[in-house]
C-alpha positions as CSV (number, residue, x, y, z in Angstrom):
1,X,-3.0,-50.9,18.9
2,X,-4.4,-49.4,15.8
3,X,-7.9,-48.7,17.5
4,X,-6.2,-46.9,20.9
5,X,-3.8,-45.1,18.1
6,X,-7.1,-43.8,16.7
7,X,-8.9,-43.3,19.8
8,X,-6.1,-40.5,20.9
9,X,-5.6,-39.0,17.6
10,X,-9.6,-38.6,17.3
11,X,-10.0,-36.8,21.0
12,X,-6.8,-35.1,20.0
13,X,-8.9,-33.4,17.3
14,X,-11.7,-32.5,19.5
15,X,-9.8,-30.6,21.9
16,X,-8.2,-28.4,19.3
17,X,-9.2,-24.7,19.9
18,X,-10.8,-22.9,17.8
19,X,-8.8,-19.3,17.3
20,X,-9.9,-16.3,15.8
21,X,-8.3,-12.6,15.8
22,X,-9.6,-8.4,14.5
23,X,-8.3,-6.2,13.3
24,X,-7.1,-3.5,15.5
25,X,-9.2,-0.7,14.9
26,X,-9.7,0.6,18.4
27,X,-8.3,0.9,21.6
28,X,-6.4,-2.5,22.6
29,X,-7.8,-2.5,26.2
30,X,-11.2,-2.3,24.1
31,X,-10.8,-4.8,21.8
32,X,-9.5,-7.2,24.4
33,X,-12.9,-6.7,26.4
34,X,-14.7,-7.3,23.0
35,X,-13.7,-10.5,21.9
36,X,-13.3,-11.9,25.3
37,X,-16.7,-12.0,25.7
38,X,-17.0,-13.3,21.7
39,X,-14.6,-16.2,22.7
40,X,-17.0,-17.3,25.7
41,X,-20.0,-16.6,23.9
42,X,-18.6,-18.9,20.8
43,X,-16.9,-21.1,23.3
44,X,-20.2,-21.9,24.7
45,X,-22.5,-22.1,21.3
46,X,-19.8,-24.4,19.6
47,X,-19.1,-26.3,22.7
48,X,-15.5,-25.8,21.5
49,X,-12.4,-23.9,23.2
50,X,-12.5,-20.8,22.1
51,X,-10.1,-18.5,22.0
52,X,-8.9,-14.7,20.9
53,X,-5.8,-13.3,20.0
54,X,-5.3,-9.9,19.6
55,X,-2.8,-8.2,16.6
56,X,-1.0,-5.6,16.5
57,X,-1.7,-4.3,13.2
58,X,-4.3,-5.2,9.8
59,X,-1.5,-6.7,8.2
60,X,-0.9,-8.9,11.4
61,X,-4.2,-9.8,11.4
62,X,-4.5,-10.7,7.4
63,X,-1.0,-12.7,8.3
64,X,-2.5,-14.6,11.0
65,X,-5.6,-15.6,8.9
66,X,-3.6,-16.7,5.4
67,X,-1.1,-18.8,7.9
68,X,-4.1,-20.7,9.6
69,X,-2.7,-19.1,12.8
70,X,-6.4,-18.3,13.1
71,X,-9.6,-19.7,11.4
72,X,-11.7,-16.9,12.2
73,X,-11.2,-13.1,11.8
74,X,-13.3,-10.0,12.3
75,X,-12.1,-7.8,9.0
76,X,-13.2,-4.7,7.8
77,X,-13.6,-4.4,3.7
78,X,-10.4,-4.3,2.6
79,X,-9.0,-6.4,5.0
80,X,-11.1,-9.2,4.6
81,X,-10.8,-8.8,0.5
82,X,-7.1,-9.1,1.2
83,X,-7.6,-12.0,3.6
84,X,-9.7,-13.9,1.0
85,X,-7.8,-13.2,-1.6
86,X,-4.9,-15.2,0.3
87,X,-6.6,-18.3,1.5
88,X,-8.8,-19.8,-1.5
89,X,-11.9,-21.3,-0.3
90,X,-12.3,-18.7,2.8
91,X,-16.1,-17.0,3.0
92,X,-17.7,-13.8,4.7
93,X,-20.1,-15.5,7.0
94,X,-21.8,-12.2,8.6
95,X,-21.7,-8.7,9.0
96,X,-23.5,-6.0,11.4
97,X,-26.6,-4.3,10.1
98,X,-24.2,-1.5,10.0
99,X,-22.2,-2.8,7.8
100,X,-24.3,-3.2,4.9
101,X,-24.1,0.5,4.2
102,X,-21.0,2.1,6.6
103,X,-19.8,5.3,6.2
104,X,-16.4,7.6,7.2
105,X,-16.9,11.0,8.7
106,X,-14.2,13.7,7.2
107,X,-14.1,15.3,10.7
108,X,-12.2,19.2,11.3
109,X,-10.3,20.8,14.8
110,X,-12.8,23.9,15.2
111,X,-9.6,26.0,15.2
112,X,-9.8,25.8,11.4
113,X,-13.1,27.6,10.8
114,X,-14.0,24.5,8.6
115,X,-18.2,23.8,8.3
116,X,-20.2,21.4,7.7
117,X,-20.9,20.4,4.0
118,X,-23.2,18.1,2.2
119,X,-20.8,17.9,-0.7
120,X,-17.0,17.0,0.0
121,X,-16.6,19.5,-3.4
122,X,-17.8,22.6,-1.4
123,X,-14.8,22.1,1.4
124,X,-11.9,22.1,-1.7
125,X,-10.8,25.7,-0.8
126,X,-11.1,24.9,2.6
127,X,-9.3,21.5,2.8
128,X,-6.3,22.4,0.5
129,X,-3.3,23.2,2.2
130,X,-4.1,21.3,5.5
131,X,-3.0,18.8,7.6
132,X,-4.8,15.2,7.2
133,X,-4.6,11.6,8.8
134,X,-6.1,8.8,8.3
135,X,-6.1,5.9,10.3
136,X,-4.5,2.7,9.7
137,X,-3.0,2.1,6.2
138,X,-5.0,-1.0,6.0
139,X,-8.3,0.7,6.8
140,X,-11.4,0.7,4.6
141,X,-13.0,3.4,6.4
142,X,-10.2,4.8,7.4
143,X,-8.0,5.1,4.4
144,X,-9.6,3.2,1.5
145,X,-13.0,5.0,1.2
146,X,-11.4,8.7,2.3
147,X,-8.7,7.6,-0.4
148,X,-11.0,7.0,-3.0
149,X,-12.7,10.4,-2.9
150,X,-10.2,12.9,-1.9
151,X,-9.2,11.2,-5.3
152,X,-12.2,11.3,-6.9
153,X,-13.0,14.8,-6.0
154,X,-10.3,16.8,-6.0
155,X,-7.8,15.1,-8.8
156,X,-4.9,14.6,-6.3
157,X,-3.5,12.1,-4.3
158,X,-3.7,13.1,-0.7
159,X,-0.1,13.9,-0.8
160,X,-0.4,16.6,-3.2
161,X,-3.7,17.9,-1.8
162,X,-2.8,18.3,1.9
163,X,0.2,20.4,3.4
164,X,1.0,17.1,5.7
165,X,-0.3,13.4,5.5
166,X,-0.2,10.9,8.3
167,X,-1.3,7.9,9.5
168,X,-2.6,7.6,13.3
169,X,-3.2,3.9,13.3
170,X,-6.6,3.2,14.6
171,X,-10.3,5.4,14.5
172,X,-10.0,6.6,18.0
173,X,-6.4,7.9,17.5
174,X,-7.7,9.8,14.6
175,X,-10.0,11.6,16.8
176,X,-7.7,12.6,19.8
177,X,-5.3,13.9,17.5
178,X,-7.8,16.3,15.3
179,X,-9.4,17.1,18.4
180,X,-5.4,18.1,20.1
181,X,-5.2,19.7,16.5
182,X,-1.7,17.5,15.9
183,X,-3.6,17.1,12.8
184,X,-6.5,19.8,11.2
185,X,-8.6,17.3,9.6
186,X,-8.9,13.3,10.1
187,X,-10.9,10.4,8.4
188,X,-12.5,8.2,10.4
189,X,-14.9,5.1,11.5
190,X,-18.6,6.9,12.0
191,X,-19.3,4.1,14.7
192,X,-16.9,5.1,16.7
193,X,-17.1,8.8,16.2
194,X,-20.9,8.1,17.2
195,X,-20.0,5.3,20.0
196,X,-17.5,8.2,21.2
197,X,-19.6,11.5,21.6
198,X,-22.7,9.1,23.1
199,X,-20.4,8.0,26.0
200,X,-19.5,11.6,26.4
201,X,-15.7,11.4,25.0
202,X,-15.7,14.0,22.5
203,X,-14.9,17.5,22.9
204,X,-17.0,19.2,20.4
205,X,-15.6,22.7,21.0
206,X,-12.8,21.3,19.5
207,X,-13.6,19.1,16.8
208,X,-16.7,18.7,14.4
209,X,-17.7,16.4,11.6
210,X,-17.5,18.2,8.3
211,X,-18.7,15.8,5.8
212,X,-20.3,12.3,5.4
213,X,-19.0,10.4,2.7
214,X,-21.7,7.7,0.8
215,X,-22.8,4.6,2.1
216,X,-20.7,1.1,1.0
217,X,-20.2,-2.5,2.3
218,X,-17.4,-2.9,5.7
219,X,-16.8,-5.0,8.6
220,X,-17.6,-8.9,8.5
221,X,-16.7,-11.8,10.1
222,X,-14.4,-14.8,7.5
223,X,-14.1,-17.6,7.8
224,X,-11.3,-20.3,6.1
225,X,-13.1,-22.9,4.1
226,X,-11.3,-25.8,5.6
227,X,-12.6,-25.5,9.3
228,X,-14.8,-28.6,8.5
229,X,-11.7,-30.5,8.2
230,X,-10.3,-29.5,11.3
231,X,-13.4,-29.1,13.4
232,X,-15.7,-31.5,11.9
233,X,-18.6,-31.3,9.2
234,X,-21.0,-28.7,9.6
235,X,-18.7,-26.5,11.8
236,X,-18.7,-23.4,9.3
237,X,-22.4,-23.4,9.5
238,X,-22.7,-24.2,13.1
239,X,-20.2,-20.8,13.6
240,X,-22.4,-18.6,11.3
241,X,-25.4,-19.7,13.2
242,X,-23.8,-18.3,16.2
243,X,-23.1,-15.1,14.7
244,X,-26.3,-14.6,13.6
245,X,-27.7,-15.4,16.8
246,X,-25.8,-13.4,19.5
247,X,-28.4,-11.3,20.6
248,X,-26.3,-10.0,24.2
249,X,-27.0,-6.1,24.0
250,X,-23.7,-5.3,26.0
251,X,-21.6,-7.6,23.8
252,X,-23.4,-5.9,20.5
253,X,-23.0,-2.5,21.7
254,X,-19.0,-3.0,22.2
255,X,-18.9,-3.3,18.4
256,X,-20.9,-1.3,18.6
257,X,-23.9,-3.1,15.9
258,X,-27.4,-4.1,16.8
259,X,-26.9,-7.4,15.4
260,X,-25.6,-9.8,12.5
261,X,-26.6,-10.7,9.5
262,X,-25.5,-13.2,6.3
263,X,-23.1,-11.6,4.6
264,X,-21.1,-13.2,1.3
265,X,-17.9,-12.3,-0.7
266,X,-20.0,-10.9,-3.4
267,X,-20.8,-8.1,-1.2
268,X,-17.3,-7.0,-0.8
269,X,-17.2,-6.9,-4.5
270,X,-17.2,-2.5,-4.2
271,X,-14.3,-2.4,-1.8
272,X,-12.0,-4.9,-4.1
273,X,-12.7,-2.5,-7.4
274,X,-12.2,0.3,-5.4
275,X,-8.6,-0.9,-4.1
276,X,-7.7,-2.0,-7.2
277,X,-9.0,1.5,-8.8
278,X,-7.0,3.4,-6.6
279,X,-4.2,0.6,-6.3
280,X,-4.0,-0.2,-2.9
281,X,-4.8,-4.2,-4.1
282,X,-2.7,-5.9,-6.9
């Protein structure tokens, strides 16, 4: 009796699926697309069901990750600091090549006579008085790093800077509405501003980049520190591996990143002193 009792609860355990989740920074039709092909990818690799579930907001996906709802979540900076943070033990396994030194484009709607600057100091006159969104509240290149050095650079909170402030919710609503000129000027993902104008979905009569802010530390892939527990020993290594290893062009270029690399919590170490600086952390 005791052997069959252990014999079900064993294959039990070996059937569990393995669930992981992003934050939703794009498009959801995107995303979905994305991580489908993760899942099978994984699914395969891990010999493992797989699956993805997609949020409806950073929070939701920081939520899902502290509640073990998923094991597995494709953060950017601040997000994953925040996840982490939650759930001792947890690790950033890998990040794209990209993401070792991302950046935010400040981008303008033409309309505003804005140009091009190689310091964000020369666009004060320019920028005062305007219209701004960022993207998702939860967003490092979205909100944290434009955040910092609106801050930084002009002495105000965006709120006392700009005539409006908003929040659009994702990169790629960011750009539709600077480019409808809803809002003047907009902060926003460089990979997708880049991903965007190379598939020809940019308007650039009607919106321009303006300024480049520094390079720092972004998207990664954490992981909780008890999947070995629930998937057997080795499993957290056996995931990175995979990671590292996807090499499927299409798959990479939905990110879009040319690959993966090891990544740690240590580097993320920028983004938490920066949210804490600015207090967006606590």
């Amino acid at each position: 009796m005791v052997s069959s009792l252990f014999c079900f609860t064993a294959a039990s355990a070996s059937a569990e699926t393995f669930v992981f989740t992003a934050i939703p920074d794009e498009d959801e039709t995107k995303l979905v697309e994305r991580f489908k092909g993760v899942a099978d990818y994984l699914s395969k690799e891990l010999d493992v069901d797989v699956r993805y579930i997609p949020v409806k907001s950073y929070a939701a996906a920081v939520s899902a990750f502290r509640n073990n709802q998923v094991q597995l979540a494709w953060f950017g900076g601040l997000s994953g600091v925040q996840a982490r943070r939650l759930v001792p033990g947890s690790e950033a396994i890998a990040q794209g090549v990209e993401d070792e030194a991302f950046q935010t484009y400040f981008i303008a709607n033409t309309s505003t006579g804005i140009e091009s600057a190689e310091e964000l100091s020369a666009l004060e006159e320019d920028l005062k008085g305007k219209t701004f969104t960022f993207g998702s509240k939860g967003s490092t290149s979205g909100r944290l790093m434009p955040e910092f050095y609106i801050r930084d650079v002009f002495g105000a909170q965006p709120e006392d800077f700009f005539s409006r402030v908003g929040f659009s919710g994702n990169h790629t609503r960011t750009l539709r509405l600077v480019e409808a000129g809803t809002y003047q000027v907009g902060a926003l993902n460089f990979q997708v501003w880049q991903k965007e104008l190379a598939d020809g979905n940019i308007d650039t009569d009607a919106v321009q980049v303006i300024w480049e802010t520094p390079p720092y530390p972004d998207y990664q892939w954490t992981i909780r520190g008890d999947v070995n527990e629930r998937f057997g020993d080795g499993f957290k290594d056996r995931v990175t591996e995979a990671l590292l290893n996807l090499d499927d062009q299409a798959l990479l270029e939905s990110f879009p990143r040319s690959g993966f690399i090891p990544a740690s919590n240590d580097d993320y170490e920028p983004i938490r002193k920066t949210a804490e600086e600015i207090g967006i952390l606590d």
